[in-house]
Structures are given as structure tokens and as C-alpha cells.
C-alpha positions in Angstrom: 0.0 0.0 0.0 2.8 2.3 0.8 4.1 1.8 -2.9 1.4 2.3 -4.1 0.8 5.8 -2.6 4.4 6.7 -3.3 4.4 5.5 -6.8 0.7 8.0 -7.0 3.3 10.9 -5.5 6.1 10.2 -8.1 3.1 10.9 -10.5 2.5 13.6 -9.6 4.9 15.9 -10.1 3.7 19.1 -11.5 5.7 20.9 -14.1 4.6 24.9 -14.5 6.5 26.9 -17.6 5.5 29.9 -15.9 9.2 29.3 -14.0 10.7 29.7 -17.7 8.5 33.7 -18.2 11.9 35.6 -17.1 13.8 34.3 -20.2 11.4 33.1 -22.2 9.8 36.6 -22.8 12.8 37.7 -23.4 14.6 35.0 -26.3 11.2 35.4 -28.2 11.1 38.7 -28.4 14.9 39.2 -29.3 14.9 36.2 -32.1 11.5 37.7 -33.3 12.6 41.3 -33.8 15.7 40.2 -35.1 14.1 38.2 -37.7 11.3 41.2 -38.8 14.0 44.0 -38.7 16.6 42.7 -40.1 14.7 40.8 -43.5 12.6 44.6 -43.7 16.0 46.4 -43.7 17.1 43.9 -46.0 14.0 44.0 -48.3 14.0 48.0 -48.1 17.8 48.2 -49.3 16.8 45.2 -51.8 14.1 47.0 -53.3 15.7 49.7 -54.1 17.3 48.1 -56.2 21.1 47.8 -54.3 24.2 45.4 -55.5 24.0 42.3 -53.1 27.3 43.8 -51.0 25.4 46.6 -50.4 22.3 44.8 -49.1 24.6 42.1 -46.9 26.6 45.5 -45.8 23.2 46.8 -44.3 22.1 43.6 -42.8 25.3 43.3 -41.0 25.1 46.4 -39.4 21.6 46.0 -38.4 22.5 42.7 -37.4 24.8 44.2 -34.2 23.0 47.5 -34.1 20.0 45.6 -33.4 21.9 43.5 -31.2 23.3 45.8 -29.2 19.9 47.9 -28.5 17.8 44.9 -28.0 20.6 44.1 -24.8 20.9 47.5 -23.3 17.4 48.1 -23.3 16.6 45.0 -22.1 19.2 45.5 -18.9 17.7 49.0 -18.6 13.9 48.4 -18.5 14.9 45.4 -16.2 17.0 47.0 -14.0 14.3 49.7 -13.7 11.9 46.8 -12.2 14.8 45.5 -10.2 15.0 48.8 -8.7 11.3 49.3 -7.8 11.3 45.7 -6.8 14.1 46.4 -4.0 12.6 49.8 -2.8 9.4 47.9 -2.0 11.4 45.4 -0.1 13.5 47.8 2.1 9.8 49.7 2.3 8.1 46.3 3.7 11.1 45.7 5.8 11.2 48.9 7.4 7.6 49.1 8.2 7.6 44.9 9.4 10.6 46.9 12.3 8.2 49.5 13.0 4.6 47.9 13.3 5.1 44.1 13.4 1.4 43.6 14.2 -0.4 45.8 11.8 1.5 44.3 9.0 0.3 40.9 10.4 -3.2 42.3 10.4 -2.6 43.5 6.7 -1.6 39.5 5.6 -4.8 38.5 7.5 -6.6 40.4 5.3 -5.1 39.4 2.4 -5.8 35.9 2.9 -9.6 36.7 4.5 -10.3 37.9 0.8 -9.3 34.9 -0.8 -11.7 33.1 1.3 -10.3 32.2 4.4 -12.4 32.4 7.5 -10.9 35.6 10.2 -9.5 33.1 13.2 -7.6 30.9 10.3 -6.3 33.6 8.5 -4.7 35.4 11.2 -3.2 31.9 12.5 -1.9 31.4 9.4 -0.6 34.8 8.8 1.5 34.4 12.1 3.0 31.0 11.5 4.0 32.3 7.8 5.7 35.6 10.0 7.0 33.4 12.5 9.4 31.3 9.9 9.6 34.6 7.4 7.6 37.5 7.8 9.2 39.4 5.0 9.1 36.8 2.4 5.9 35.9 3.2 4.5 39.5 2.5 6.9 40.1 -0.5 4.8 36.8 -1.8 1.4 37.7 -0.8 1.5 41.6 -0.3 3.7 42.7 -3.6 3.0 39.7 -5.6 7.3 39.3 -5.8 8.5 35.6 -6.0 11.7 34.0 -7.0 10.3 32.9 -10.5 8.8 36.5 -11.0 12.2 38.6 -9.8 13.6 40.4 -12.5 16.9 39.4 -13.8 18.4 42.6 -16.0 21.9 40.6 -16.9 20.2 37.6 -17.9 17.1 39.2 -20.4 20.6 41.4 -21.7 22.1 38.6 -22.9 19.5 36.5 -24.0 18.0 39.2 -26.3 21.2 40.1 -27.5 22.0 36.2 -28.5 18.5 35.7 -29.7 18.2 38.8 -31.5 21.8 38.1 -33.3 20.4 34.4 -34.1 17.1 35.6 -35.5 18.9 38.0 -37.7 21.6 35.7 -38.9 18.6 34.1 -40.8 17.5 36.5 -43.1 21.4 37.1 -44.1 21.9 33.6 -44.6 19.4 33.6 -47.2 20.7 36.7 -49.1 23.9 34.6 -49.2 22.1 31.9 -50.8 19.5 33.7 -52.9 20.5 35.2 -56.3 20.5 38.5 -57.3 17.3 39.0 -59.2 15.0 36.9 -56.3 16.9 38.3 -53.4 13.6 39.7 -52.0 11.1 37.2 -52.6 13.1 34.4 -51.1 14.5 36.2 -48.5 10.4 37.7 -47.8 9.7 33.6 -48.0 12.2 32.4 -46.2 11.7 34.8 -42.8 8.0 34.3 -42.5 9.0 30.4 -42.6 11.6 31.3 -39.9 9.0 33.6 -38.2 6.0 30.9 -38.0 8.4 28.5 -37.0 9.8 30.5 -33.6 5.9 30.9 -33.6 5.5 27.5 -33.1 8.3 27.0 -30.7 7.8 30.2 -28.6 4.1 28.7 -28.3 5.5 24.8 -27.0 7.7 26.3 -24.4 5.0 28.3 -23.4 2.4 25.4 -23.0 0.1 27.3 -25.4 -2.0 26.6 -28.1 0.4 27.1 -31.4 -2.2 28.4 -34.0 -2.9 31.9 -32.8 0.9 33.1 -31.7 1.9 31.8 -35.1 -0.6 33.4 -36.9 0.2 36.6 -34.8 4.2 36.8 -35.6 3.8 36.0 -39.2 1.4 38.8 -39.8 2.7 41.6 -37.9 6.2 40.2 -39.6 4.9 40.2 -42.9 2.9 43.4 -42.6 6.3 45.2 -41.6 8.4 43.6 -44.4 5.5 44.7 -47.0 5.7 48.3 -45.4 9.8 48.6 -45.6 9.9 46.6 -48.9 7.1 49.6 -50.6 9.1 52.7 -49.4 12.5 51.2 -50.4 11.1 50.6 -53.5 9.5 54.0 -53.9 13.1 55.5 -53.1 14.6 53.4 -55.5 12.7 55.0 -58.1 12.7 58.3 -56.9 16.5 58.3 -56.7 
């Protein structure tokens, strides 16, 4: 009987991808802007009717200017949550010093309005005080965990590589594509690369993979249109 109940418990071991949000928001979005920028920078020089140096030229250098942006904005928008997320820590700390037992009344009522009865809530507020009163509110008061924390060095460097990867793509096909087709197979090529990081981006997730691909290949294909046109128009008008 005992085997039986811990063969039931090896069972069930819950696995959440909400532990993978941190980077996974940010490798998506880094390989996905990589892809749309750099093919619509491509397609724009393309269509304007550029020598195939010139268009790799340009797809280089948006390759590590995009790079490089997509990293220090990451590690700046992050760090600015990192901040916020610190001065609301040293705020709950200072104020569990001050007035331990209104703060215990405040995680009482926390847990009263998600349905606990009064007595049980405050018992369970002080036991969860008692071991770690200020993780405990960080959790419950702020909404701050360890999987939610933000991480600015980590979303840096995984747009940067992800972004750098998603625009290696459209060069490679440049490389490969003659001359005279260099902008229909590189346009073909990227929404192919683009539906597929749908369709992973959507696995990872847990997600359904229909809508999220359908998403990244339009807005993708709607921006490549958009570039291609005015680099076109310039072409002629120059």
C-alpha cells in the first residue's frame, strides 16, 4: 500500500513553464525582432534596387546594431523593475521593524479575501511571519517571488544572442538567394523562420500554437511589405 501511494506521488509531479516567463519573454522577443527588422532592412535596401554587397553590408550592421539595442534596453527596462522591486522590499522591511502587528493584520486580510475564515487567517498569517515575515509578505503583499524577480543581466544577454540568431537568418538567405530573387526568397524564407519561432515560442510556453503563429507572421509580414514599398518608392525616386 505504501508503494502504491508513493508510486501516486512520483506521478505527480507538476511541471509549470510559468518558471521559464523571465527568459522566455525575453529569447522570443529578441529572435523575433531580429528576424522582422533585419529581413525589412534587407528588403528595403533590396528593393531599391542595391548590388548584393550593399544589401549584406546593411544587414550586417543592423545585425549588431540591433543586437546591441535589444541588450541594453533589455538590462535597462529590467533594472528599472529591479529597482522598484528592492525599494518595495527595504519599504516592507522597514515598516515589518516599525509595526510588526499591523502588518500581520494586513496578511490577515489578504488571505480573508481569498476566502479564508478571520481566526484561520490570522493563525496562518503568524505561522508564515514566524518562519519569514518578510518573504511571506513580499509573496502575498507585492505579488514578488523567485520565478517572477527580475533578472536585467540575464534578459541582456538573451535578447542580445536571440536577437543576433534571429537575424543571422535573413542574411543567410541573401547569401544563398541570387541577385534577381533576393527579395522574394528572403520575404519567404523569414515568415518560414518567423512561423516557425511561432510555433516553438508557443511549445515552451504550453500554449496553443495556431494563434501566436498566426500573430508573428502577420505583424512580420505586414512590416516587411511596409519597408519593402518605401524602399522601393526611393529606388525610383533616386
Amino acid at each position: 500500500m505504501r508503494q502504491i501511494k508513493r508510486h501516486r506521488a512520483q506521478r505527480h509531479q507538476e511541471r509549470h513553464v510559468v518558471e521559464r516567463i523571465g527568459w522566455l519573454r525575453a529569447a522570443v522577443l529578441g529572435a523575433n525582432d531580429g528576424i522582422i527588422s533585419t529581413a525589412s532592412l534587407i528588403l528595403g535596401v533590396a528593393a531599391a534596387a542595391a548590388a548584393k554587397s550593399d544589401i549584406l553590408l546593411a544587414g550586417g550592421a543592423g545585425l549588431v546594431a540591433g543586437a546591441m539595442s535589444m541588450a541594453a534596453g533589455e538590462f535597462v527596462s529590467v533594472s528599472s523593475q529591479a529597482d522598484t522591486e528592492k525599494a518595495d522590499i527595504a519599504r516592507e522591511k522597514q515598516e515589518l521593524k516599525n509595526s510588526p502587528e499591523a502588518e500581520r493584520e494586513e496578511l490577515a486580510g489578504i488571505y480573508v479575501r481569498r476566502g479564508l475564515e478571520r481566526p484561520l487567517a490570522l493563525e496562518v498569517a503568524r505561522q508564515l511571519m514566524a518562519k519569514d515575515a518578510l518573504a511571506a509578505h513580499a509573496r502575498d503583499e507585492l505579488g514578488l517571488s523567485e520565478i517572477s524577480t527580475a533578472r536585467p543581466v540575464q534578459a541582456a544577454i538573451t535578447s542580445a544572442i536571440t536577437f543576433s540568431s534571429g537575424a543571422a537568418l535573413p542574411l543567410i538567405a541573401v547569401v544563398a538567394a541570387p541577385q534577381a530573387i533576393i527579395v522574394p526568397v528572403v520575404a519567404l524564407a523569414s515568415l518560414v523562420f518567423l512561423a516557425i519561432l511561432g510555433v516553438a515560442g508557443a511549445k515552451a510556453a504550453g500554449a496553443g500554437v495556431f494563434k501566436p503563429t498566426l500573430r508573428v507572421t502577420f505583424w512580420g509580414a505586414l512590416a516587411m511589405a511596409v519597408t519593402a514599398g518605401i524602399g522601393h518608392l526611393i529606388g525610383k525616386a533616386v
